[in-house]
Biopython code that builds the backbone (N, CA, C, O; Angstrom):
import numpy as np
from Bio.PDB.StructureBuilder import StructureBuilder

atoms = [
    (1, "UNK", "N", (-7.419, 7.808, 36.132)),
    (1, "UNK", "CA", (-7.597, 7.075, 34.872)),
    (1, "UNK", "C", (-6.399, 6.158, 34.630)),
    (1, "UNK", "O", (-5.394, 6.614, 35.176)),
    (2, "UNK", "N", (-6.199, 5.061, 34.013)),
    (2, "UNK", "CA", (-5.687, 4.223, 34.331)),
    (2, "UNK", "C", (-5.096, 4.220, 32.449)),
    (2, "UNK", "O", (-5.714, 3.881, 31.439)),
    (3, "UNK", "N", (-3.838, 4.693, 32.601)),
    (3, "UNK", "CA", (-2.787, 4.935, 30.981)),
    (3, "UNK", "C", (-2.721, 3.391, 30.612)),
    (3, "UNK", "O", (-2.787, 3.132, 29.411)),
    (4, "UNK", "N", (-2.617, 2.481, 31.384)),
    (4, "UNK", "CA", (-2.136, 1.401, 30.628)),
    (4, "UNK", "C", (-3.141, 1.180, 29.277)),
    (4, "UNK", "O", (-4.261, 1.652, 29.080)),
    (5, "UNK", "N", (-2.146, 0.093, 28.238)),
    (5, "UNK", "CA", (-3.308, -0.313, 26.975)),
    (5, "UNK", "C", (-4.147, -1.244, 27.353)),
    (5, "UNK", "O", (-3.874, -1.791, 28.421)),
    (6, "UNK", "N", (-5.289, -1.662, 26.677)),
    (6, "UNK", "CA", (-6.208, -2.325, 26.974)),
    (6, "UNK", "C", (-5.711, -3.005, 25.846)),
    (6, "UNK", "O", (-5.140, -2.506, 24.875)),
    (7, "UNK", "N", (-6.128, -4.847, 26.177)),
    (7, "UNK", "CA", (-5.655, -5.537, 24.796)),
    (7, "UNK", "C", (-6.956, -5.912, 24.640)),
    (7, "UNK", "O", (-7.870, -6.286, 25.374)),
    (8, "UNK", "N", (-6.695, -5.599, 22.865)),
    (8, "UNK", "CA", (-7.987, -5.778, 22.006)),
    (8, "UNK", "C", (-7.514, -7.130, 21.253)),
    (8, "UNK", "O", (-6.430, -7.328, 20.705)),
    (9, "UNK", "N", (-8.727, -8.093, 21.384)),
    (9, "UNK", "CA", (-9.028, -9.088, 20.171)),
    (9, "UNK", "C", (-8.954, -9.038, 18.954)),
    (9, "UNK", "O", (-9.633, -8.143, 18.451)),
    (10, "UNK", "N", (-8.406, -9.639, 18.298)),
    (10, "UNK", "CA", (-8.666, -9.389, 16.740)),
    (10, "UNK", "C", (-8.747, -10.140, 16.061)),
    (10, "UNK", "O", (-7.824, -10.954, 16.072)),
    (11, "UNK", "N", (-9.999, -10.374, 14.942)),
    (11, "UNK", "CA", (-10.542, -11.647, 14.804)),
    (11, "UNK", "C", (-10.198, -11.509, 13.220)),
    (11, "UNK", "O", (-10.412, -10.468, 12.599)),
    (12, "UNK", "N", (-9.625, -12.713, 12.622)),
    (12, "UNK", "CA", (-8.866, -13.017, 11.436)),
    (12, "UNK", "C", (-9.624, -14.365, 10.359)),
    (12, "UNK", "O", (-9.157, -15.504, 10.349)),
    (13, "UNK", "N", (-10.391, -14.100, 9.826)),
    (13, "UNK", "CA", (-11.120, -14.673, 9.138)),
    (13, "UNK", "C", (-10.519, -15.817, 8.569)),
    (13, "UNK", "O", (-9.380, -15.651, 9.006)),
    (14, "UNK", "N", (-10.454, -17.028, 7.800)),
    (14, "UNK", "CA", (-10.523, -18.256, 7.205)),
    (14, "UNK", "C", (-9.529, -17.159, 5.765)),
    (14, "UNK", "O", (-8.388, -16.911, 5.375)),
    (15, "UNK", "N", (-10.799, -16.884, 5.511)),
    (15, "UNK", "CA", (-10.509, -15.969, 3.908)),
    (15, "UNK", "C", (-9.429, -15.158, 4.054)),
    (15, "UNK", "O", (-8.362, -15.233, 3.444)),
    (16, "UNK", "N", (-9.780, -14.314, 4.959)),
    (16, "UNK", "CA", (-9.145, -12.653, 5.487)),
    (16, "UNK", "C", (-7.531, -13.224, 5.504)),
    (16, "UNK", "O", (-6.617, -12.682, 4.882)),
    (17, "UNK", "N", (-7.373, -14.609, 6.477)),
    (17, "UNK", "CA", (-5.948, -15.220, 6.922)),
    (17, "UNK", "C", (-5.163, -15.301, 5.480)),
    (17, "UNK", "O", (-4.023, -14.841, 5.403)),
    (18, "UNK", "N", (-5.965, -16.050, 4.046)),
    (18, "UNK", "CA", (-5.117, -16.141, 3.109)),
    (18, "UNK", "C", (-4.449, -15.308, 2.290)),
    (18, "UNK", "O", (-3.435, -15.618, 1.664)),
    (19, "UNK", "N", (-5.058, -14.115, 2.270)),
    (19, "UNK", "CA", (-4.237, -12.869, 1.816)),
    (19, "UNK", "C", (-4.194, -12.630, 0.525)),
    (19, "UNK", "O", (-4.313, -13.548, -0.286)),
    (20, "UNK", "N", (-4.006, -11.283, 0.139)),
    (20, "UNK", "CA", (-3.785, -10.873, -1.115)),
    (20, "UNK", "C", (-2.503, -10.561, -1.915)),
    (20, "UNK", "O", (-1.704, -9.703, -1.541)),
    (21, "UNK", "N", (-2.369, -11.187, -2.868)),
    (21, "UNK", "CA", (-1.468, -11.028, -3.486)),
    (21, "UNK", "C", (-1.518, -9.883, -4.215)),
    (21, "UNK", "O", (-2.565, -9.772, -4.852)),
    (22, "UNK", "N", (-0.444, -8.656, -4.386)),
    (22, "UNK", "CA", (-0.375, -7.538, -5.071)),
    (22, "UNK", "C", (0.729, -6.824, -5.453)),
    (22, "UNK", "O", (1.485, -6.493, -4.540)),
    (23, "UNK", "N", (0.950, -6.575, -6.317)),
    (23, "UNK", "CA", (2.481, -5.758, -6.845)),
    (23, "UNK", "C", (2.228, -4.938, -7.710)),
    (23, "UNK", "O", (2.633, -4.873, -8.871)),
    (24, "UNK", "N", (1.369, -4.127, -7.002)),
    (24, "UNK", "CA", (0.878, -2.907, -8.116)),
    (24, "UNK", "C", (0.016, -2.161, -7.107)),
    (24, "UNK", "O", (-1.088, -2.630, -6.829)),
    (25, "UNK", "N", (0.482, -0.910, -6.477)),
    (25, "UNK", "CA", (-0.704, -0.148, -5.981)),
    (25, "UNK", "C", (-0.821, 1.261, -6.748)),
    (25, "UNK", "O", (0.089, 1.724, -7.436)),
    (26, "UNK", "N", (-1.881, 1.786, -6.568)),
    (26, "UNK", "CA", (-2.216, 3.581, -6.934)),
    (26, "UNK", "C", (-2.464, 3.942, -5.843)),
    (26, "UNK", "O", (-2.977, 3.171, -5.032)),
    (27, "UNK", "N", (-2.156, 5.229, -5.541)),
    (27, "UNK", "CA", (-2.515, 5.734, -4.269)),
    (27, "UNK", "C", (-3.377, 7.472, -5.007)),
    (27, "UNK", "O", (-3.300, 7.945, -6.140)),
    (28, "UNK", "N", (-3.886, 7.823, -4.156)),
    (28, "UNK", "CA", (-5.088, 9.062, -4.929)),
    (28, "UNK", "C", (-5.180, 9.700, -3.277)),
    (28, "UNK", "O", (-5.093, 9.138, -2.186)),
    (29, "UNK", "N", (-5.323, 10.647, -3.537)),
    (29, "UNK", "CA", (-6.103, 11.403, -1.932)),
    (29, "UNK", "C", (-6.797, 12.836, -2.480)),
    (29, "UNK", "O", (-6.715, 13.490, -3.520)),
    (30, "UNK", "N", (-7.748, 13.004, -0.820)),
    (30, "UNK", "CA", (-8.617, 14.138, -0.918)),
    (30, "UNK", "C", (-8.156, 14.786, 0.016)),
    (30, "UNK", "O", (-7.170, 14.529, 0.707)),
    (31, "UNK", "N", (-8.872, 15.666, 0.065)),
    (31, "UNK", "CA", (-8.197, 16.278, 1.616)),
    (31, "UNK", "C", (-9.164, 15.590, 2.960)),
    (31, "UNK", "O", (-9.162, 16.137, 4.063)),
    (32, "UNK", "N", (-9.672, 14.794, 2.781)),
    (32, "UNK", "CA", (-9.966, 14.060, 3.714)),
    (32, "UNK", "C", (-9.633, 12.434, 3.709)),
    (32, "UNK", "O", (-10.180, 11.777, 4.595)),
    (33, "UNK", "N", (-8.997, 11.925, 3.016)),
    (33, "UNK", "CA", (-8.687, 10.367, 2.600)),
    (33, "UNK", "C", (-7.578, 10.216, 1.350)),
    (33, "UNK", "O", (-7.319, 10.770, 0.281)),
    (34, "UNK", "N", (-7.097, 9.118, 2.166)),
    (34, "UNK", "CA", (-6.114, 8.512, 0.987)),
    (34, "UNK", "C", (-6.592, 7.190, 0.619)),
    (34, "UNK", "O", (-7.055, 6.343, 1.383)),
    (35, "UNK", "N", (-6.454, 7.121, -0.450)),
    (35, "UNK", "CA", (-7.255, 6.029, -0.892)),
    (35, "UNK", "C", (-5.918, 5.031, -1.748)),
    (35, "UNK", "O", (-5.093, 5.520, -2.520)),
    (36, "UNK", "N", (-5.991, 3.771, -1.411)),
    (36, "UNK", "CA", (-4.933, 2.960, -2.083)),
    (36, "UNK", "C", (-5.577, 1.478, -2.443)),
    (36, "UNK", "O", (-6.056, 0.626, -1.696)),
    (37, "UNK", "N", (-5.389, 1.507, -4.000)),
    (37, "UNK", "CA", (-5.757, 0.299, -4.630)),
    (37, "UNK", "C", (-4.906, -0.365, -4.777)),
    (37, "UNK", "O", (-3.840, -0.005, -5.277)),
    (38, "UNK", "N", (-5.200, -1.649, -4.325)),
    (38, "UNK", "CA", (-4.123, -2.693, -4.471)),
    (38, "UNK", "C", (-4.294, -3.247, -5.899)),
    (38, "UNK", "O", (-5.452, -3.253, -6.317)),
    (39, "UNK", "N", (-3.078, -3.834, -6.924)),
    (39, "UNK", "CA", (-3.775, -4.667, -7.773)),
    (39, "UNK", "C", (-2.472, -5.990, -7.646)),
    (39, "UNK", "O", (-1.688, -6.294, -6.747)),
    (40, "UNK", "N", (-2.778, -6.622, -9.249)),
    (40, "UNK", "CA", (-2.265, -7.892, -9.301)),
    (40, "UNK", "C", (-1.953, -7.625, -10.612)),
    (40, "UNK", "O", (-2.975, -7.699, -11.294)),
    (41, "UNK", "N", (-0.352, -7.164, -11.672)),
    (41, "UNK", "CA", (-0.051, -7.227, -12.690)),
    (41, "UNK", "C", (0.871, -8.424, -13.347)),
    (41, "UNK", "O", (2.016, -8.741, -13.027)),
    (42, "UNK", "N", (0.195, -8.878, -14.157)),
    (42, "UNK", "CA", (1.450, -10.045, -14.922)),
    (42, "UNK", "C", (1.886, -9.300, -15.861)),
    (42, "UNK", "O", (1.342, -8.373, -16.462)),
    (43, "UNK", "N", (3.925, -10.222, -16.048)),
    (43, "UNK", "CA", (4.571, -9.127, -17.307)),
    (43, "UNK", "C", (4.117, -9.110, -18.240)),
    (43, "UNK", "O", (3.663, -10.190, -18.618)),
    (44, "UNK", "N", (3.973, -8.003, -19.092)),
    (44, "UNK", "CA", (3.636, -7.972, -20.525)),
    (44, "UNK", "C", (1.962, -7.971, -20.562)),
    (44, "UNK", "O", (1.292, -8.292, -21.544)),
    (45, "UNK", "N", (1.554, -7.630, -19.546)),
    (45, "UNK", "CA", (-0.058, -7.839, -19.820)),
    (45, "UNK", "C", (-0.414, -5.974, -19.556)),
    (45, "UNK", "O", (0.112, -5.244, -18.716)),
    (46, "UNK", "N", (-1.559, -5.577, -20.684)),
    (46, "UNK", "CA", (-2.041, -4.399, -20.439)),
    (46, "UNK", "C", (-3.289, -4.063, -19.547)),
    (46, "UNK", "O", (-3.640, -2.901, -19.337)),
    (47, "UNK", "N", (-3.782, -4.902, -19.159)),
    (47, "UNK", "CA", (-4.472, -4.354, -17.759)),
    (47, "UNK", "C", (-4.123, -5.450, -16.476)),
    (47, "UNK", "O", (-3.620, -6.574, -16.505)),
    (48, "UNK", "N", (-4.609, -4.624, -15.364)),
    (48, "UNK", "CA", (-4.930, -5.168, -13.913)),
    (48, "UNK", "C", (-6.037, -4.863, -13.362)),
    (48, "UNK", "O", (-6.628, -3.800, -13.546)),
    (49, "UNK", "N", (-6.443, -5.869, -12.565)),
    (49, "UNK", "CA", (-7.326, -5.683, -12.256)),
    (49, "UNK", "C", (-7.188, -5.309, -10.388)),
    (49, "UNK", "O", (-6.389, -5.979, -9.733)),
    (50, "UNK", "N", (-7.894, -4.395, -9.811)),
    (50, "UNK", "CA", (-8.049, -3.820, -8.926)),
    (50, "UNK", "C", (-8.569, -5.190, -7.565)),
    (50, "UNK", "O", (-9.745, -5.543, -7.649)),
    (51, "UNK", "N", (-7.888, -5.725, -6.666)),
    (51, "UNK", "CA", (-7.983, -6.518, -6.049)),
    (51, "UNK", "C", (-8.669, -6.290, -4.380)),
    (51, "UNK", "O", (-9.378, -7.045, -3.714)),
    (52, "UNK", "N", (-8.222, -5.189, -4.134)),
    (52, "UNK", "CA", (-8.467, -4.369, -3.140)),
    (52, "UNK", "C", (-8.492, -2.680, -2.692)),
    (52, "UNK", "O", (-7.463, -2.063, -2.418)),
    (53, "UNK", "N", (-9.498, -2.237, -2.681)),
    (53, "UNK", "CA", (-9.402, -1.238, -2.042)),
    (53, "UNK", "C", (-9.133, -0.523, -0.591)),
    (53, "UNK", "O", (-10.018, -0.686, 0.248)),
    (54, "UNK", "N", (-8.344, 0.014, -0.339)),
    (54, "UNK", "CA", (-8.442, 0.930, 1.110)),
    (54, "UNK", "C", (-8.632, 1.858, 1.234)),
    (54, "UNK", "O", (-8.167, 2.488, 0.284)),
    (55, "UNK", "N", (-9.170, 2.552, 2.018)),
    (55, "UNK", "CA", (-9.479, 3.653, 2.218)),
    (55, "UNK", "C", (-9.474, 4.226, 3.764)),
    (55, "UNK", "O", (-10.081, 3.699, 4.696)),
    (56, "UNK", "N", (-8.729, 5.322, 3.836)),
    (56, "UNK", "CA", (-8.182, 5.661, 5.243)),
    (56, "UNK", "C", (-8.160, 7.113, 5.526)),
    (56, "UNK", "O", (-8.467, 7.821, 4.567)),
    (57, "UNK", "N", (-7.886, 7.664, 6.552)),
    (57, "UNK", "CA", (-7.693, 8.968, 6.745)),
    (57, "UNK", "C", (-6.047, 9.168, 6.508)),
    (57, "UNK", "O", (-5.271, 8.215, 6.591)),
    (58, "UNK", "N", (-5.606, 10.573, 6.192)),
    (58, "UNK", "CA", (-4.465, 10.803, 6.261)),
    (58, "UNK", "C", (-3.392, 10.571, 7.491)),
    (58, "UNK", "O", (-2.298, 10.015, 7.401)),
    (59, "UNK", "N", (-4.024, 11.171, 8.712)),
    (59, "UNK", "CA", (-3.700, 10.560, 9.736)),
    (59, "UNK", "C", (-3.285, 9.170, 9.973)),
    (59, "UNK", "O", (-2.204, 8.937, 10.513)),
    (60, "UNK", "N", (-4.109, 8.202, 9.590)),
    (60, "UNK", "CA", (-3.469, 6.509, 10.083)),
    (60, "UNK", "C", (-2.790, 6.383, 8.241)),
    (60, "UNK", "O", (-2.109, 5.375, 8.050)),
    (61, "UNK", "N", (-2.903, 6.972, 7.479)),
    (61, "UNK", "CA", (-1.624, 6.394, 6.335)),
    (61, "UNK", "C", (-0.395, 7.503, 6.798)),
    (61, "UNK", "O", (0.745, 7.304, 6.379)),
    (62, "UNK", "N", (-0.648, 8.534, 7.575)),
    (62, "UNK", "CA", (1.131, 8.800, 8.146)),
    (62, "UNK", "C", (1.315, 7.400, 9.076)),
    (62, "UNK", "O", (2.294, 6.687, 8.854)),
    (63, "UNK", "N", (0.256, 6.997, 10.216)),
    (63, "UNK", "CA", (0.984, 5.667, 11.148)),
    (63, "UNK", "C", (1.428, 4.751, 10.389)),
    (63, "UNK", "O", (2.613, 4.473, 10.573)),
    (64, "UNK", "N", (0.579, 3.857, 9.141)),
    (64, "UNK", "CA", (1.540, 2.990, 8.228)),
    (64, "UNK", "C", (2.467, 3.165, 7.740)),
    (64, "UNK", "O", (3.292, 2.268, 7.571)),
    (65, "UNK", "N", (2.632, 4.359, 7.361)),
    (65, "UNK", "CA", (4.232, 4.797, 6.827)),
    (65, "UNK", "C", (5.018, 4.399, 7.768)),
    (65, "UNK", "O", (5.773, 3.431, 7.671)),
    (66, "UNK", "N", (4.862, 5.317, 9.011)),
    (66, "UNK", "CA", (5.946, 4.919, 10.236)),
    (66, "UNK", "C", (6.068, 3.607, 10.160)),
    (66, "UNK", "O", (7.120, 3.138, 9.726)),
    (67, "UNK", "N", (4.873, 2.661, 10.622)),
    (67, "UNK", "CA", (5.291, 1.617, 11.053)),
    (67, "UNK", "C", (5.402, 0.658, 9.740)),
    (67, "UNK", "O", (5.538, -0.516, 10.083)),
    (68, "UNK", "N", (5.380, 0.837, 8.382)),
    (68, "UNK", "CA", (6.105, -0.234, 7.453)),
    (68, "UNK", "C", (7.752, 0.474, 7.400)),
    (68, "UNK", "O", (8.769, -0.152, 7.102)),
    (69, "UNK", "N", (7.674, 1.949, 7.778)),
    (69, "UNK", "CA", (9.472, 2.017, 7.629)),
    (69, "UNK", "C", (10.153, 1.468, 8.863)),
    (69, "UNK", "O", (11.323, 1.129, 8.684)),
    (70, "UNK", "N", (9.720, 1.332, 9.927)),
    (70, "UNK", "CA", (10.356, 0.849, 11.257)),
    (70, "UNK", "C", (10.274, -0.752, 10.882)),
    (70, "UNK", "O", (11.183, -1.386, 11.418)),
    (71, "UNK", "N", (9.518, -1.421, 10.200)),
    (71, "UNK", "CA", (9.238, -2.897, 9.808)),
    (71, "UNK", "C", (10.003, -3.328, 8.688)),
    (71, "UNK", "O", (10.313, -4.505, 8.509)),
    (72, "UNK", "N", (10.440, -1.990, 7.611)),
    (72, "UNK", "CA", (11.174, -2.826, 7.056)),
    (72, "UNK", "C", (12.659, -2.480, 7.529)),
    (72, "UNK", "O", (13.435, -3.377, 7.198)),
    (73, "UNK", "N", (13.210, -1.525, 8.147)),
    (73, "UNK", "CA", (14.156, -1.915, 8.631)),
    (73, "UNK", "C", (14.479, -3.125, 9.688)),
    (73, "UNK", "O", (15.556, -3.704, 9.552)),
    (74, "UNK", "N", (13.637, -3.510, 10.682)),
    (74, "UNK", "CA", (13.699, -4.355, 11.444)),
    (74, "UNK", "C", (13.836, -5.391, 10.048)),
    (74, "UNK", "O", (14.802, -6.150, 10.121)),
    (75, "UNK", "N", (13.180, -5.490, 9.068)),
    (75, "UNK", "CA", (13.264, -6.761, 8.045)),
    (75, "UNK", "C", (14.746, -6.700, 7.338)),
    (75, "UNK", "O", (15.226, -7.771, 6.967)),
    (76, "UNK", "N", (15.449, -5.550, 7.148)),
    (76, "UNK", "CA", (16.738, -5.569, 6.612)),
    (76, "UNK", "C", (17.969, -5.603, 7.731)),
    (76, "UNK", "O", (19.156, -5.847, 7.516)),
    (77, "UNK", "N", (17.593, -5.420, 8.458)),
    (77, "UNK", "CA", (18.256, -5.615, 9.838)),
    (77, "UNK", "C", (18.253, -7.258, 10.130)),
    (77, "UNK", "O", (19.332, -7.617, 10.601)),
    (78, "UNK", "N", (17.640, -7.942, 10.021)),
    (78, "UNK", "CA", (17.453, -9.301, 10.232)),
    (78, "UNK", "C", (17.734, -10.092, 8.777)),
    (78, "UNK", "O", (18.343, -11.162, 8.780)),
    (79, "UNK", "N", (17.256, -9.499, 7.565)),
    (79, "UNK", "CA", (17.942, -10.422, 6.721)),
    (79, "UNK", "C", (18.699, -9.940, 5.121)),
    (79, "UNK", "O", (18.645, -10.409, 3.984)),
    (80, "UNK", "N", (19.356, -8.833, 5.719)),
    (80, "UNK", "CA", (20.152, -7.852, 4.573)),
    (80, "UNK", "C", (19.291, -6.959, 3.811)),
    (80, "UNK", "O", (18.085, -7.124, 3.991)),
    (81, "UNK", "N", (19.726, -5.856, 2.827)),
    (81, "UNK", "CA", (18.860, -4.947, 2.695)),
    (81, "UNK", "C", (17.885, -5.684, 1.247)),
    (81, "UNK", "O", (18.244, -6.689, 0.633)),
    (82, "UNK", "N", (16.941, -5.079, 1.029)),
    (82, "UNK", "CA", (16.005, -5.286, 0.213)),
    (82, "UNK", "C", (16.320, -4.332, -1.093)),
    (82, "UNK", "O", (16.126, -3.116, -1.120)),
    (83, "UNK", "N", (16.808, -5.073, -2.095)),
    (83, "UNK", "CA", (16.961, -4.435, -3.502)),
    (83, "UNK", "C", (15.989, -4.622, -4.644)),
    (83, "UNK", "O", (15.506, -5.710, -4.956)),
    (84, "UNK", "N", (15.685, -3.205, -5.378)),
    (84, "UNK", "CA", (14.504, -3.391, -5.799)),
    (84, "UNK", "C", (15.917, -3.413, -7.522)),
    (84, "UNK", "O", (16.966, -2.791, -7.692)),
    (85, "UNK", "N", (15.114, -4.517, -8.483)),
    (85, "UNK", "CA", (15.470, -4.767, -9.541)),
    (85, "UNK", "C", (15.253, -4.094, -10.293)),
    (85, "UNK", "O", (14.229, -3.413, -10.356)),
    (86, "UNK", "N", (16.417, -4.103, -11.291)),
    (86, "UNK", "CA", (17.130, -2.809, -12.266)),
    (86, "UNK", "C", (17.152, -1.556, -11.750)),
    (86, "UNK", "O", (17.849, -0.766, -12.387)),
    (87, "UNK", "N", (16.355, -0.945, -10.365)),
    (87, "UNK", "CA", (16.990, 0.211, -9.950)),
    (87, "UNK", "C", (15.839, 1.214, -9.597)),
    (87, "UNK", "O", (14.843, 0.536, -9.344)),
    (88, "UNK", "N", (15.623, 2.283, -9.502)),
    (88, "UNK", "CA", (14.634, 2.889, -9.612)),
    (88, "UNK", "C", (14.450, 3.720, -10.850)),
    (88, "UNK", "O", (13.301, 4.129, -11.017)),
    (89, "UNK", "N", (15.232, 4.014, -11.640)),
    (89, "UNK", "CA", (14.759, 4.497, -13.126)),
    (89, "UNK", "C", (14.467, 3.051, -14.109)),
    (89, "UNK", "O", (14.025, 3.220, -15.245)),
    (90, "UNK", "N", (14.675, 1.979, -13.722)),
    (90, "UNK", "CA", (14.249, 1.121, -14.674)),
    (90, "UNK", "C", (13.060, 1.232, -15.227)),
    (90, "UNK", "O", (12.187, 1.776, -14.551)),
    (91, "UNK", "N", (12.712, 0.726, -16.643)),
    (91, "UNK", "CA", (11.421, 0.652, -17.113)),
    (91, "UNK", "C", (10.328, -0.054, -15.784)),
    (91, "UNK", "O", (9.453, 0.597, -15.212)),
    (92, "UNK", "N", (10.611, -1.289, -15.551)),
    (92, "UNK", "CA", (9.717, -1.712, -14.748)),
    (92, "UNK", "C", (9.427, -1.295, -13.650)),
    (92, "UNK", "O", (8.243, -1.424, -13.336)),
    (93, "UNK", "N", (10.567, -0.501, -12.433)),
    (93, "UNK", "CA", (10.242, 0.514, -12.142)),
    (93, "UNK", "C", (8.682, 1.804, -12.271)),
    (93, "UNK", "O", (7.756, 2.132, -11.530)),
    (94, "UNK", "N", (8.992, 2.040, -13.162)),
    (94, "UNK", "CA", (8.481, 2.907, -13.741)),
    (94, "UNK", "C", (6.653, 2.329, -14.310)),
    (94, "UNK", "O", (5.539, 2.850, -14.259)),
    (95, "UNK", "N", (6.944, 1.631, -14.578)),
    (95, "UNK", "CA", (5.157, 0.878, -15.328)),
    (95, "UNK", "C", (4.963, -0.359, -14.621)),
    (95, "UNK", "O", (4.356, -1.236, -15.235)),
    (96, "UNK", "N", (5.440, -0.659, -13.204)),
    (96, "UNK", "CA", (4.974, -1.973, -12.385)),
    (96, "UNK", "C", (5.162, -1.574, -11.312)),
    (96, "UNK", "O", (6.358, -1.514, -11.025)),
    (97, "UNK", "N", (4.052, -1.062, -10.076)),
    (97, "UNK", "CA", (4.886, -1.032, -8.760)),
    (97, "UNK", "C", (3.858, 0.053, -8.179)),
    (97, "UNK", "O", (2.629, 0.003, -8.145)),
    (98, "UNK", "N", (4.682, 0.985, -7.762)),
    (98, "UNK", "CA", (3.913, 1.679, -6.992)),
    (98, "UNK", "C", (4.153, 2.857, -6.880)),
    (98, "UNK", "O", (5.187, 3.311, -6.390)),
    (99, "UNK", "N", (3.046, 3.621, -7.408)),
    (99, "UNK", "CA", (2.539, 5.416, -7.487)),
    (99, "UNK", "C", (1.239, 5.530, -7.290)),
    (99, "UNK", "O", (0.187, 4.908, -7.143)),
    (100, "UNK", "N", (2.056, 7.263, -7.385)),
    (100, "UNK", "CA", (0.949, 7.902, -6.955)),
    (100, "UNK", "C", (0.053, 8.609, -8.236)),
    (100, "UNK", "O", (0.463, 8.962, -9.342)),
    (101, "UNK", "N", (-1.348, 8.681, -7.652)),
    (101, "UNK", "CA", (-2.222, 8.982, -9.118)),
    (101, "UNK", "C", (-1.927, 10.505, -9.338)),
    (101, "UNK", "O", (-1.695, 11.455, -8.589)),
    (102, "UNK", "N", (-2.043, 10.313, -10.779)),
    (102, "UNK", "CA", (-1.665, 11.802, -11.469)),
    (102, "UNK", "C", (-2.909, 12.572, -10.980)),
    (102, "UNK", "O", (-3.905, 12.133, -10.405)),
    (103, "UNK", "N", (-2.454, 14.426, -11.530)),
    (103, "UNK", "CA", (-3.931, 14.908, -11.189)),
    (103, "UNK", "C", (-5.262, 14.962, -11.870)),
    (103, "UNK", "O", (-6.303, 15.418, -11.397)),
    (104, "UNK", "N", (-5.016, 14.256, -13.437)),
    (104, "UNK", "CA", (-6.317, 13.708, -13.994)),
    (104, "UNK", "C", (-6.729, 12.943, -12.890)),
    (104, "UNK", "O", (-7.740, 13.377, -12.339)),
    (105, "UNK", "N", (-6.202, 11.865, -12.382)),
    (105, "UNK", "CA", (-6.972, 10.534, -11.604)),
    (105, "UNK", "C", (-7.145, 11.614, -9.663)),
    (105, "UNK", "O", (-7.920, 11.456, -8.719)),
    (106, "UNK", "N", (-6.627, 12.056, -9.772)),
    (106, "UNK", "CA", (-7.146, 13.197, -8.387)),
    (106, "UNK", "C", (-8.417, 13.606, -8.615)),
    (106, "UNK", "O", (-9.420, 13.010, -8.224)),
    (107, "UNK", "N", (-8.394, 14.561, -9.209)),
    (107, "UNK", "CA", (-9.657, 14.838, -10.262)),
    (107, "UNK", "C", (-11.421, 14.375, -10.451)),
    (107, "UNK", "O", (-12.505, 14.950, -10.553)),
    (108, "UNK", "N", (-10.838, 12.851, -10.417)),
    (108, "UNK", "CA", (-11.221, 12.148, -10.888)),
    (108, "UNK", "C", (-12.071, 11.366, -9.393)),
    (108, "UNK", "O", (-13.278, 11.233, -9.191)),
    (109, "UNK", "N", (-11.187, 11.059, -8.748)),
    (109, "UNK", "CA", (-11.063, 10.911, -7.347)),
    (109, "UNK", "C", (-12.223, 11.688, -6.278)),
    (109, "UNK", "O", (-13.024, 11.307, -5.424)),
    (110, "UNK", "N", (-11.887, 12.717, -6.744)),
    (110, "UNK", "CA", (-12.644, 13.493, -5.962)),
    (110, "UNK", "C", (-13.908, 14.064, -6.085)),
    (110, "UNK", "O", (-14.445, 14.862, -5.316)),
    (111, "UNK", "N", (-14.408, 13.509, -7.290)),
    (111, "UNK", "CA", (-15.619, 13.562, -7.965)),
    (111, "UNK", "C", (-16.357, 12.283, -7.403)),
    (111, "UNK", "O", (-17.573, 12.252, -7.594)),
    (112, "UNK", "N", (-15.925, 11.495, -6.905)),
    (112, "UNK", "CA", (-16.692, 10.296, -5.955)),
    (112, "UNK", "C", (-17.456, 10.357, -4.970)),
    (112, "UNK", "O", (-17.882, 9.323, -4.454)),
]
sb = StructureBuilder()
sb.init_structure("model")
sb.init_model(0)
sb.init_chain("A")
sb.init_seg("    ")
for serial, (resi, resn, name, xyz) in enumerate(atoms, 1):
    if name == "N":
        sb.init_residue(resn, " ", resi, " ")
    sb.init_atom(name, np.array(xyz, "f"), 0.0, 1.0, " ", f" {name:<3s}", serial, name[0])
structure = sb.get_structure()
């Protein structure tokens, strides 16, 4: 059997290429899926709206972990480290960004 990789095609849409803008995710899981909504929040505004959904096995959201922490070091390695503003206890911190769903929204989740 022959170990080498096989290179796969990968076809990148018109649309797909322009991308989503997002600075706001929830993340929720089951014991079979993690599920992560992307959104889009402006300051001072009380809702967002949900832009994208993913949905994955636990398995390939441990590989994204790996490979966005190996990516962003290669990214702070190449252009100094990445500081997140006012800190991590900041308010905005805290109500803009990115968590994980409480266990009402688990709950909630898993009733789907």
């Amino acid at each position: 059997m022959d170990m080498r990789q096989q290179r796969m095609n990968i076809e990148l849409g018109e649309k797909e290429a322009e991308g989503i803008y997002s600075n706001m995710v929830m993340v929720a899981h089951s014991p079979n899926e993690i599920i992560l909504d992307f959104a889009r929040i402006m300051p001072g505004a009380q809702k967002a709206k949900v832009q994208s959904r993913i949905i994955m096995t636990p398995a390939h959201a441990k590989m994204l972990n790996k490979t966005l922490e190996e990516n962003l070091k290669k990214f702070e390695k190449q252009f100094g480290e990445i500081k997140i503003h006012g800190g991590p206890d900041s308010m905005l911190a805290k109500n803009i960004g990115f968590e994980s769903a409480g266990p009402e929204e688990e709950k909630e989740d898993k009733k789907k």
